[in-house]
DRENFITI-900846 format. One record per residue: residue in three letters; x, y, z of N, C-alpha, C in turn. Coordinates in steps of 0.1 Angstrom, whole numbers, m for minus. Layout:
<'ALA' <X Y Z> <X Y Z> <X Y Z>>;
...
END
This chain:
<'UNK' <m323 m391 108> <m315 m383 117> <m311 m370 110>>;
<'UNK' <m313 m360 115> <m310 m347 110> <m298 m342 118>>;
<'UNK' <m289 m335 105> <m273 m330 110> <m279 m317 114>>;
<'UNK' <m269 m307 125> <m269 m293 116> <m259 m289 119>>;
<'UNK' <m264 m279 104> <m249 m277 95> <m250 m261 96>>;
<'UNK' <m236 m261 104> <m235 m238 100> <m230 m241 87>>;
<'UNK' <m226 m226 84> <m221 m222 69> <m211 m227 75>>;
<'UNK' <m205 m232 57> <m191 m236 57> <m181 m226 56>>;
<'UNK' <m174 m230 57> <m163 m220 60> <m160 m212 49>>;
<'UNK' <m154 m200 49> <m151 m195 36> <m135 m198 32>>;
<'UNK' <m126 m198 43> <m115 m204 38> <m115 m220 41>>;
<'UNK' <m107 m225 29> <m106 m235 24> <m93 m243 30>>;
<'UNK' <m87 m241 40> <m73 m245 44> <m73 m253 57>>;
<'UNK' <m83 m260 59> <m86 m267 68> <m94 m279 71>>;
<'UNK' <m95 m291 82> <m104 m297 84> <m109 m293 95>>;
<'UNK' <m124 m288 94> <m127 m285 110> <m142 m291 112>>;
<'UNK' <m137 m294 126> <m152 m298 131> <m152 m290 141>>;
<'UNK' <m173 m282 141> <m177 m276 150> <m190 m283 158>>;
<'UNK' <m181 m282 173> <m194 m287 181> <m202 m295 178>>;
<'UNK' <m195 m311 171> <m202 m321 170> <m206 m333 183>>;
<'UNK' <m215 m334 182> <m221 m344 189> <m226 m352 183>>;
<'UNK' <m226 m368 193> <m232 m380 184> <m236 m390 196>>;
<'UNK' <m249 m393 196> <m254 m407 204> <m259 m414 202>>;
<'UNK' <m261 m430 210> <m268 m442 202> <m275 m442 210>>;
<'UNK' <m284 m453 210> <m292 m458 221> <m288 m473 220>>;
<'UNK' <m289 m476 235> <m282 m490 245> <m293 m488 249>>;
<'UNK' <m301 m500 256> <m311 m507 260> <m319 m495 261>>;
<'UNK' <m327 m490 251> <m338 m477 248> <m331 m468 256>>;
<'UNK' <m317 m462 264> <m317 m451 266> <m301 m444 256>>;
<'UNK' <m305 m434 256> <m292 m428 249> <m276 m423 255>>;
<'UNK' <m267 m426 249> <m254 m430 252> <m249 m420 245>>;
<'UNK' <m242 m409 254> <m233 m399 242> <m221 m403 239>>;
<'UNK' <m218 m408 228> <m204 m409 220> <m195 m399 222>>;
<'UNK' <m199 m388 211> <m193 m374 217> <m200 m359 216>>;
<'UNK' <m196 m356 224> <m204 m340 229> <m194 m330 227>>;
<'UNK' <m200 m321 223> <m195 m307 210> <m180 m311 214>>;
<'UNK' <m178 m317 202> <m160 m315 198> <m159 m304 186>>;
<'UNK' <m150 m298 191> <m148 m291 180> <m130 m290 176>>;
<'UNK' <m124 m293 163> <m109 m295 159> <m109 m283 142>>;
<'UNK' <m97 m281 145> <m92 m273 135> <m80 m283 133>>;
<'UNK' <m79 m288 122> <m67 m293 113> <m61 m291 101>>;
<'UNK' <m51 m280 102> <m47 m278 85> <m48 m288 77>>;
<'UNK' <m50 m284 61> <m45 m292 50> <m31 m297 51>>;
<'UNK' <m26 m307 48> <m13 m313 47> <m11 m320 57>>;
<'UNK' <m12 m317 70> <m6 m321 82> <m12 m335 88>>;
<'UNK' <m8 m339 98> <m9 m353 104> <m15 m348 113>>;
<'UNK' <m17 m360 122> <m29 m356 133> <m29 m370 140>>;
<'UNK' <m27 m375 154> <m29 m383 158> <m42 m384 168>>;
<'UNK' <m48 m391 171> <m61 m388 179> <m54 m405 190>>;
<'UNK' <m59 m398 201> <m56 m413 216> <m66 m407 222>>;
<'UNK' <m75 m419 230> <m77 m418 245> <m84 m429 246>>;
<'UNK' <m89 m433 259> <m92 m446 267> <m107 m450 250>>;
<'UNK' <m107 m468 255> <m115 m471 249> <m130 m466 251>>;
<'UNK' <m139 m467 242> <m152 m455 245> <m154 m446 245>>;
<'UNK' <m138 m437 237> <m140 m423 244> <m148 m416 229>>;
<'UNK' <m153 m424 215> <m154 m417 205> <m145 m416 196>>;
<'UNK' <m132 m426 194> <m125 m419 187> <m125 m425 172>>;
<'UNK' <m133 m439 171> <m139 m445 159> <m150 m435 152>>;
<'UNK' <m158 m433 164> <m166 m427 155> <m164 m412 151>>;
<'UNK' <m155 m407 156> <m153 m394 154> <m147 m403 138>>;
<'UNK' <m137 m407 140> <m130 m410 121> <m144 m413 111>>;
<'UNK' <m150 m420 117> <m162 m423 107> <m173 m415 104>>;
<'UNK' <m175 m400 113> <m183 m392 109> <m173 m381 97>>;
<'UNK' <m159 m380 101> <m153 m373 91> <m149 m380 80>>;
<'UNK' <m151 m393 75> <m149 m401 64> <m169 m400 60>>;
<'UNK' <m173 m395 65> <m188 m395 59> <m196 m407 56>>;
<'UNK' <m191 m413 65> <m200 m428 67> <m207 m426 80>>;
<'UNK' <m205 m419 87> <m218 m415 100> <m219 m403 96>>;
<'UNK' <m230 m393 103> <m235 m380 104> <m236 m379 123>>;
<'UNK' <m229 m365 122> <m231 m359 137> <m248 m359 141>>;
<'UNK' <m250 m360 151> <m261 m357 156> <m273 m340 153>>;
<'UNK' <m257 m333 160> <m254 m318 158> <m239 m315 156>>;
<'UNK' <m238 m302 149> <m226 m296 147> <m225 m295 135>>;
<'UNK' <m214 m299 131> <m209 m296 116> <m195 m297 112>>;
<'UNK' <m189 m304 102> <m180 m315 96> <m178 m301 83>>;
<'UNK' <m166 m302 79> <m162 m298 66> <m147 m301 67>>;
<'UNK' <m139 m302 58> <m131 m312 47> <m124 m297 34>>;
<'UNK' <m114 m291 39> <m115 m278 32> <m126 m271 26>>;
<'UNK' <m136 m267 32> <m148 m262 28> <m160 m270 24>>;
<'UNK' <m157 m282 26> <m165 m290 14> <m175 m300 31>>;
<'UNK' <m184 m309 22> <m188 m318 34> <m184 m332 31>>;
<'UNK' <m181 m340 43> <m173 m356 38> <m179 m359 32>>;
<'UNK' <m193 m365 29> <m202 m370 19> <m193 m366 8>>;
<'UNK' <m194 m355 6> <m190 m349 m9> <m179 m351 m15>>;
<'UNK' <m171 m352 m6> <m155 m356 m4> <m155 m371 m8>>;
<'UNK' <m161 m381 m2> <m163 m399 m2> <m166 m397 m15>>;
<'UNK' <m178 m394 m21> <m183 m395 m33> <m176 m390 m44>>;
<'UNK' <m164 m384 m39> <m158 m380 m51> <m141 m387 m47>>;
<'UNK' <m143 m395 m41> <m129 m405 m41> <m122 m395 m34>>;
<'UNK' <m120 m385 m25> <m115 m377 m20> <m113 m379 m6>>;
<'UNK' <m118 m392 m5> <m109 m396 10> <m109 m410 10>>;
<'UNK' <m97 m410 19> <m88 m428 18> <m90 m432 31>>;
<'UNK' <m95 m445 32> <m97 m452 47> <m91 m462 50>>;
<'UNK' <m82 m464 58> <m76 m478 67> <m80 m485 77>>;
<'UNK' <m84 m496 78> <m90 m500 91> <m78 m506 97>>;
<'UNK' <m80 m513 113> <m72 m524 115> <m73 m535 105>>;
<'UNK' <m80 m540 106> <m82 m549 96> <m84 m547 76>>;
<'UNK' <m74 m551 72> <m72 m550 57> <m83 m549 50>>;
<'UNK' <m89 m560 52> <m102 m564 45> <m101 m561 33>>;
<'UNK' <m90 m569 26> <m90 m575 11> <m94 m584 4>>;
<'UNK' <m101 m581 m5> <m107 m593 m9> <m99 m603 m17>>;
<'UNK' <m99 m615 m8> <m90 m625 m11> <m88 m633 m24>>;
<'UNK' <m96 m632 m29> <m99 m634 m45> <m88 m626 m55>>;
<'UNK' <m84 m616 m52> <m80 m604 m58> <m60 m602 m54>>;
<'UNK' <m59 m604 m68> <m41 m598 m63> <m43 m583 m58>>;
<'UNK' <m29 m581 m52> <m23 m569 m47> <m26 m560 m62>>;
<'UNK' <m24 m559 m71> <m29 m549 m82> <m41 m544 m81>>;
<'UNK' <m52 m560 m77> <m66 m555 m83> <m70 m551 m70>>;
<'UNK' <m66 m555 m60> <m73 m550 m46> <m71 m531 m47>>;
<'UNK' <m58 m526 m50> <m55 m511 m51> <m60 m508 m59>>;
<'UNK' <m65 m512 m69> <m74 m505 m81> <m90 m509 m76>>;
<'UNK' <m95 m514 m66> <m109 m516 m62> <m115 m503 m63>>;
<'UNK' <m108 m491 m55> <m116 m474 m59> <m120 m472 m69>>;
<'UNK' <m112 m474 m77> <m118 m469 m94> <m130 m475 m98>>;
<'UNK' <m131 m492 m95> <m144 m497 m97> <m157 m493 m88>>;
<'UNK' <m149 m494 m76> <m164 m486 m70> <m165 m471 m74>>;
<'UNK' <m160 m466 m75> <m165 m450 m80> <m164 m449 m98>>;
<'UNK' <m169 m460 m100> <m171 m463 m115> <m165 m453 m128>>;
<'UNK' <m147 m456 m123> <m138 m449 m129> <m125 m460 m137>>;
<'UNK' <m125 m450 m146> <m115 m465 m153> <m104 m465 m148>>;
<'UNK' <m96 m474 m148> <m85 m481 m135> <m74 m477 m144>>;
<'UNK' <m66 m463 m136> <m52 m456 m140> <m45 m469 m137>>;
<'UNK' <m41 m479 m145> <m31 m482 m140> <m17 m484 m140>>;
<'UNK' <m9 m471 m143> <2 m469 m141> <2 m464 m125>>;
<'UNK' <m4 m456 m120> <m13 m452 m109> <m13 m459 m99>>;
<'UNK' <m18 m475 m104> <m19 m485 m96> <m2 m490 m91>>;
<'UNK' <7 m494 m102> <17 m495 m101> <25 m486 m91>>;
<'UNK' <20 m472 m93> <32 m466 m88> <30 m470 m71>>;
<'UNK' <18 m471 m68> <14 m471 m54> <17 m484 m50>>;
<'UNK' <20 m498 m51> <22 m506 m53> <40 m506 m50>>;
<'UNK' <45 m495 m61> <63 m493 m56> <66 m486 m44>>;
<'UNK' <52 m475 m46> <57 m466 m36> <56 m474 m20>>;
<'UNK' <44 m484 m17> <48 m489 m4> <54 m503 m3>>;
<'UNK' <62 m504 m10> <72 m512 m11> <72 m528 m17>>;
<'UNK' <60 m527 m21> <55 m541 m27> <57 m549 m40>>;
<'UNK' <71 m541 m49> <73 m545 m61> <79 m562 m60>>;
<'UNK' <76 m563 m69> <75 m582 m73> <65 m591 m64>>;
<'UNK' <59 m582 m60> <43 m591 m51> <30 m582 m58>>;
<'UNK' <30 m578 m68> <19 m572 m75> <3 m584 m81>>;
<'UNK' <15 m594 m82> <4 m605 m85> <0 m617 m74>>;
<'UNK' <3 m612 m61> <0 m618 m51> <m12 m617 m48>>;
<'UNK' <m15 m630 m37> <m33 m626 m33> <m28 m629 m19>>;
<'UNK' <m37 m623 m11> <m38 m620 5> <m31 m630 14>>;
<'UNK' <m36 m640 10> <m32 m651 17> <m17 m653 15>>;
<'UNK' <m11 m651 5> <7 m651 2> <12 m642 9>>;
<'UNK' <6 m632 17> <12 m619 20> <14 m619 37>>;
<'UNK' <28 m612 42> <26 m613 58> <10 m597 61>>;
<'UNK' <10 m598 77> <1 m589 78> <8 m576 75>>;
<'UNK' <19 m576 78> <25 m563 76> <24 m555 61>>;
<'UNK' <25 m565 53> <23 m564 38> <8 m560 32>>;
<'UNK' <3 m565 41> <m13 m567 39> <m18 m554 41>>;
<'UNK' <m11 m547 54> <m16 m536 54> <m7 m525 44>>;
<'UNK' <1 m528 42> <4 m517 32> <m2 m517 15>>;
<'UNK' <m10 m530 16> <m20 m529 5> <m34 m520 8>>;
<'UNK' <m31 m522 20> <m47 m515 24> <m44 m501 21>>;
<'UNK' <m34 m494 29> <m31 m481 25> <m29 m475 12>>;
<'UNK' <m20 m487 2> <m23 m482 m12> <m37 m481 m14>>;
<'UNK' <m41 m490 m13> <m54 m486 m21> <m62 m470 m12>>;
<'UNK' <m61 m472 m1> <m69 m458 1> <m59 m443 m4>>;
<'UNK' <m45 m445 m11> <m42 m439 m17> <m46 m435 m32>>;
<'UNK' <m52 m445 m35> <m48 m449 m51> <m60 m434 m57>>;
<'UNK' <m69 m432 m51> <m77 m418 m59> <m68 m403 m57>>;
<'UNK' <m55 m408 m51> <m50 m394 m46> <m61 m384 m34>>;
<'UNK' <m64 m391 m27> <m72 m384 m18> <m64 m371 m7>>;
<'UNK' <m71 m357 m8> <m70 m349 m2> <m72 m350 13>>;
<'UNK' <m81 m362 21> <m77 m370 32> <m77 m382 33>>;
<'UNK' <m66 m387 44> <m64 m400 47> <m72 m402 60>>;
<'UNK' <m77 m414 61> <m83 m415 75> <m79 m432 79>>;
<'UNK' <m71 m430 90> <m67 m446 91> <m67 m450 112>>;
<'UNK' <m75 m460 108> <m81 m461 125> <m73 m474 129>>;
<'UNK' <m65 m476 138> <m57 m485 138> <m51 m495 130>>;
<'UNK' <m43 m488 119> <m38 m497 109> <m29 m505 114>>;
<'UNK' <m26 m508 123> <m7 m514 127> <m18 m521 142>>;
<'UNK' <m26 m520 146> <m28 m525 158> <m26 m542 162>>;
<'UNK' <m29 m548 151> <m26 m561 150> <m13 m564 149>>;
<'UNK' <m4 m559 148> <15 m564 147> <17 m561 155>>;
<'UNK' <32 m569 152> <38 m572 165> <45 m559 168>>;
<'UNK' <52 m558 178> <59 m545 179> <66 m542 176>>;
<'UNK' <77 m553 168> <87 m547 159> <83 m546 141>>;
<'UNK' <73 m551 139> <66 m548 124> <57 m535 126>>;
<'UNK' <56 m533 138> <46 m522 140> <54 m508 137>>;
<'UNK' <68 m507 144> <78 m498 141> <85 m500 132>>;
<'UNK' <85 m507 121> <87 m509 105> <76 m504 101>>;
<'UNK' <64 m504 98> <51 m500 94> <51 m479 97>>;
<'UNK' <55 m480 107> <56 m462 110> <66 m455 105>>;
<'UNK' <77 m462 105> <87 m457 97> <81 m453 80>>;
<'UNK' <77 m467 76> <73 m469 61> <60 m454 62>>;
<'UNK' <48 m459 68> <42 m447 72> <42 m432 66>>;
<'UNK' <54 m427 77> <56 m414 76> <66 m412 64>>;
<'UNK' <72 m425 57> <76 m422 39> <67 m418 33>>;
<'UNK' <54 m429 28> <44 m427 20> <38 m414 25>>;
<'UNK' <39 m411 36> <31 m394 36> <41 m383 34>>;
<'UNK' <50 m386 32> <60 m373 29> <60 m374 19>>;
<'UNK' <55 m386 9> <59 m383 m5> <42 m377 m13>>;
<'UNK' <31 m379 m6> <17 m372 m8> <13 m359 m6>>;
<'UNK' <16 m362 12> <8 m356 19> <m4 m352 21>>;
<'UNK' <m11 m361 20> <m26 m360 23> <m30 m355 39>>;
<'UNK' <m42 m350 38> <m40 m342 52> <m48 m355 62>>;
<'UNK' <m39 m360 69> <m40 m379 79> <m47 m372 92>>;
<'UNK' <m57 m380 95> <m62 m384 108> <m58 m398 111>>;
<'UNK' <m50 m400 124> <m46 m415 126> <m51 m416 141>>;
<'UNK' <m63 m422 142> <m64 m433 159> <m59 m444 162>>;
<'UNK' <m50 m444 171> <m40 m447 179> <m42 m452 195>>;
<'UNK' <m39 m467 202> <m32 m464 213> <m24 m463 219>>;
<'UNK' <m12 m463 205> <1 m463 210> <7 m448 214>>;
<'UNK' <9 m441 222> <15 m427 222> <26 m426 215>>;
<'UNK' <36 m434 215> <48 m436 206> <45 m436 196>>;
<'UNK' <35 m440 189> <34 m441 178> <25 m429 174>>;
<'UNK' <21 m420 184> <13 m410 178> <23 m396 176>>;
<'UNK' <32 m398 186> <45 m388 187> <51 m391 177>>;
<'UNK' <55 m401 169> <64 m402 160> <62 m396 146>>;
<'UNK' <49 m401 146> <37 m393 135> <34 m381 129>>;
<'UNK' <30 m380 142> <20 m364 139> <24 m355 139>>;
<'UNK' <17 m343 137> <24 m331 138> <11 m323 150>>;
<'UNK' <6 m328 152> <m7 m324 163> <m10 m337 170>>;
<'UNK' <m11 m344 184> <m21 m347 192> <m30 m348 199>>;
<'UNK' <m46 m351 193> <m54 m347 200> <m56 m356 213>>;
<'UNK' <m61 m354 222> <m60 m365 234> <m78 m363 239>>;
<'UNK' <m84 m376 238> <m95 m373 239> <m97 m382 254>>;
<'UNK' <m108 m378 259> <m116 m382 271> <m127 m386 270>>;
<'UNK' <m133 m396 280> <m145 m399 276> <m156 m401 290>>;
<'UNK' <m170 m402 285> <m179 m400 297> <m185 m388 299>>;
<'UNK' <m187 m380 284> <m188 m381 270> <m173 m381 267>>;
<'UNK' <m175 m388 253> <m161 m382 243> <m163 m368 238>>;
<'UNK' <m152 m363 245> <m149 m349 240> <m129 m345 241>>;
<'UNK' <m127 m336 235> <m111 m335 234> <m106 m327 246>>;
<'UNK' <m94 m336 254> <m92 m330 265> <m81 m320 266>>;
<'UNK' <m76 m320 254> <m60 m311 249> <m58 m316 236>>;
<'UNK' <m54 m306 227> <m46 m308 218> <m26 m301 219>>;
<'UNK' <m20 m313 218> <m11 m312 223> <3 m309 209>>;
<'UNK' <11 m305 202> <19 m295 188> <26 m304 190>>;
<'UNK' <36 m314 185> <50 m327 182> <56 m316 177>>;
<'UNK' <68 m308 179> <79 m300 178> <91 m306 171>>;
<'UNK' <93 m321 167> <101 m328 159> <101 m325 145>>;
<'UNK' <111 m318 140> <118 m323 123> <114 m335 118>>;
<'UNK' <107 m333 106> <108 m344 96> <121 m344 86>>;
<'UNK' <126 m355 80> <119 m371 88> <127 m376 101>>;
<'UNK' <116 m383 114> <118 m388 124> <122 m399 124>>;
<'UNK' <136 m404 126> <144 m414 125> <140 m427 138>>;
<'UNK' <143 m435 136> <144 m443 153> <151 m438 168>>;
<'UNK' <163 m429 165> <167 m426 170> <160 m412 181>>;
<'UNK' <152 m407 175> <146 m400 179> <139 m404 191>>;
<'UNK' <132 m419 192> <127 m423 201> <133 m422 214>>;
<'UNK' <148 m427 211> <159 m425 222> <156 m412 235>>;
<'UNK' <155 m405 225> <157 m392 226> <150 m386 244>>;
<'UNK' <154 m380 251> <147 m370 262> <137 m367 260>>;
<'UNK' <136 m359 245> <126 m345 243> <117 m360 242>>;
<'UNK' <116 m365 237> <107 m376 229> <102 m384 238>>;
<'UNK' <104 m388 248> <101 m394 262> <93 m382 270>>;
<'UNK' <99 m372 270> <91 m361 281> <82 m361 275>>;
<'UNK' <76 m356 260> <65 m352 257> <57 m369 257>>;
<'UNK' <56 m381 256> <53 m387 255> <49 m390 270>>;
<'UNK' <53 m386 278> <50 m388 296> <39 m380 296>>;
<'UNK' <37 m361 289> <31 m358 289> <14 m361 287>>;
<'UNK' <17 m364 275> <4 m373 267> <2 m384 278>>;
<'UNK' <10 m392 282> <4 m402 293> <m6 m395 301>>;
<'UNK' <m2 m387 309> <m5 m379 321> <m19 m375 317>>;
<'UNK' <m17 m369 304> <m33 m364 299> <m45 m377 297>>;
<'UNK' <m37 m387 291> <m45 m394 288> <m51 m404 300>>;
<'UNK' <m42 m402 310> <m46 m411 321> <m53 m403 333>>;
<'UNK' <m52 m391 335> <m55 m380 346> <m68 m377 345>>;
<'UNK' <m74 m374 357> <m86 m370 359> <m96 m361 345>>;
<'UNK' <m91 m357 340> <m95 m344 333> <m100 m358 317>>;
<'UNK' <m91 m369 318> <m95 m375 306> <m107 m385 309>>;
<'UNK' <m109 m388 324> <m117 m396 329> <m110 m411 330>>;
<'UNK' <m98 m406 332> <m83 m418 340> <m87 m422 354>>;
<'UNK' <m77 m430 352> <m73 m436 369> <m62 m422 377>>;
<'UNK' <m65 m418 385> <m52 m408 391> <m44 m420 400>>;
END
């Protein structure tokens, strides 16, 4: 499979994707994932990605974590290409599912990076990440002793643990219930205010993408491509109360509207 790649950018203050596209083939004929997306995402900032299932929004995370390649277009990562970025521990991945290896305490699972990128295991490093998402006195735990809520905040340590310049996390909370799930976001938007790695998070909770981000992308599909990027105008840090809130409900009706209306390839 051949990418193509324009020049990269000469400033370095961003994640951008130009005019990527990506397709499979289903029963010998070809299926477009997504057709030319193109996103601009500062360094530092959050980013929530929604829309209907099939719209591309896995694989968009997994062409900018550099585990797939666009068809066409072009991927860069502050100037750089994700390959380059993965291979240098420079980006952190969450799935829904933890996928810890059960053999392994909460210590050794967060220090797994270092072994695979055959680096010796900081581990004061390990510890601090370990405090920082709230897991002190369960350091010598193994998976099975742990709720899922817990589980996933092992997972996120660890895709913290190289200090990665991005986060990429594709429904980490989708499996909880809906009051662990708004404990998990809360906790969330801690651990990124105390980093700040620049987060891509797919989502299909809107609530939970409004709470988050500081940008929503709202994508459509039939092809997957972005049907609006939509600015969260909220002060950090966003409390619970905030949910309460008017402003917080209107914009969140908005996103509905997009994500369900003609233009996303909704139901009207």
């Amino acid at each position: 499979m051949t990418t193509t790649l324009a020049p990269a950018p000469t400033a370095t203050g961003s994640l951008r994707l130009d005019a990527v596209s990506r397709s499979f083939v289903l029963k010998g004929e070809p299926v477009p994932a997504l057709e030319h997306v193109s996103l601009d995402v500062p360094m530092g900032s959050f980013t929530a990605i929604i829309g209907p299932s099939g719209c591309g929004k896995s694989t968009l995370l997994r062409i900018l974590g550099g585990l797939d390649e666009p068809d066409s277009g072009a991927v860069w990562l502050a100037g750089e290409s994700p390959g380059a970025l993965r291979r240098a521990g420079r980006i952190g991945v969450a799935f829904q599912d933890a996928a810890l290896l059960p053999w392994r305490s909460v210590r050794r699972n967060v220090a797994l990076p270092y072994q695979v990128l055959r680096r010796p295991v900081d581990r004061d490093a390990v510890d601090r990440l370990v405090s920082l998402v709230g897991l002190d006195g369960y350091a010598d735990a193994v998976p099975e002793q742990l709720s899922g809520g817990m589980r996933q905040r092992v997972a996120i340590a660890r895709a913290l643990v190289t200090e990665p310049d991005v986060l990429l996390l594709d429904e980490p909370f989708g499996s909880l219930d809906e009051i662990l799930r708004r404990q998990m976001n809360l906790e969330l938007q801690r651990i990124w205010s105390t980093r700040r790695p620049t987060t891509v998070l797919v989502t299909h909770a809107i609530d939970e993408a409004v709470l988050l981000a500081d940008q929503v992308v709202v994508m459509g599909t039939r092809p997957g491509r972005i049907v609006e990027v939509v600015d969260v105008p909220f002060e950090r840090p966003r409390t619970p109360e905030l949910t309460k809130s008017r402003e917080f409900h209107e914009l969140a009706d908005r996103l509905s509207d997009l994500l369900f209306g003609p233009a996303a390839g909704g139901v009207t």
